[in-house]
N, C-alpha and C positions, 0 to 999 in steps of 0.2 A: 336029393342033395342035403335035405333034413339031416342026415345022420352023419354028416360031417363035421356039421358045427354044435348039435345039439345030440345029447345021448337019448332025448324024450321021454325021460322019467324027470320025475319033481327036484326041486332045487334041492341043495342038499340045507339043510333043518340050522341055523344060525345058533349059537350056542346063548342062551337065555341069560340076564345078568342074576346075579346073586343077592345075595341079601349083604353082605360083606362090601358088595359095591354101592351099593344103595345106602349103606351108612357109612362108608368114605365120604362120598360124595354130597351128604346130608353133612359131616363132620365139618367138610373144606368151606362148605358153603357156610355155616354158622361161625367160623373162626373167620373169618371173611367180614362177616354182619357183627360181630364183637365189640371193637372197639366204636364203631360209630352208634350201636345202642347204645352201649354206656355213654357216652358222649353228651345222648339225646336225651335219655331218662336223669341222669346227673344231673343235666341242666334244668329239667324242670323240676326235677327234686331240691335245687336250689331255689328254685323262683317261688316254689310252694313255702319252702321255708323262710324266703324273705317277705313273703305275704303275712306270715303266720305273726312273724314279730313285727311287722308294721300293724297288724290287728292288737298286738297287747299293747303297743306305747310304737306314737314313732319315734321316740329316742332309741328304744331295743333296734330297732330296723336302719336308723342311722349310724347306729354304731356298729351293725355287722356289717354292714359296708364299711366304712372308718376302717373297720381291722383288715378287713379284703385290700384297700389304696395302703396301709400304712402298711403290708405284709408287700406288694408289689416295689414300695417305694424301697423297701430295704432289700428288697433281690437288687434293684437296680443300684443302690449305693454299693453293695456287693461286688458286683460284678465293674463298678466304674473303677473299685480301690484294685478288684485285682482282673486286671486284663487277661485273656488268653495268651498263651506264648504260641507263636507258632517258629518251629524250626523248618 
């Protein structure tokens, strides 16, 4: 009854991925991991450089913050003078 449901030779051979697919798939994934590297390295590439100037003076270190609060505080004056319009 074997040879009703099976023909009893080997499966037939799965067709192999490519090299094409293999760096799609390497592409999707890295563009994926992108923005949140940047994110991560930014931020320590910040923190390094706030070390670096509270190492010469901490006025230098106080003051790149200062411009960091007084660069926030003027988006937010910005944005209070001119509201979104929504229709």
């Amino acid at each position: 009854m074997g040879f009703y449901y099976n023909s009893g030779g080997p499966p037939p051979e799965e067709k192999q991925g490519s090299l094409k697919e293999v760096v799609l798939i390497t592409w999707v994934v890295l563009k994926m991991l992108a923005l949140p590297m940047a994110i991560l390295f930014g931020g320590v590439a910040v923190l390094v450089g706030l070390f670096y100037l509270f190492s010469l003076s901490p006025l230098a270190g106080l003051s790149a913050i200062g411009v960091v609060l007084l660069a926030v505080l003027a988006r937010g004056v910005w944005e209070w003078r001119h509201p979104p319009v929504f229709k």
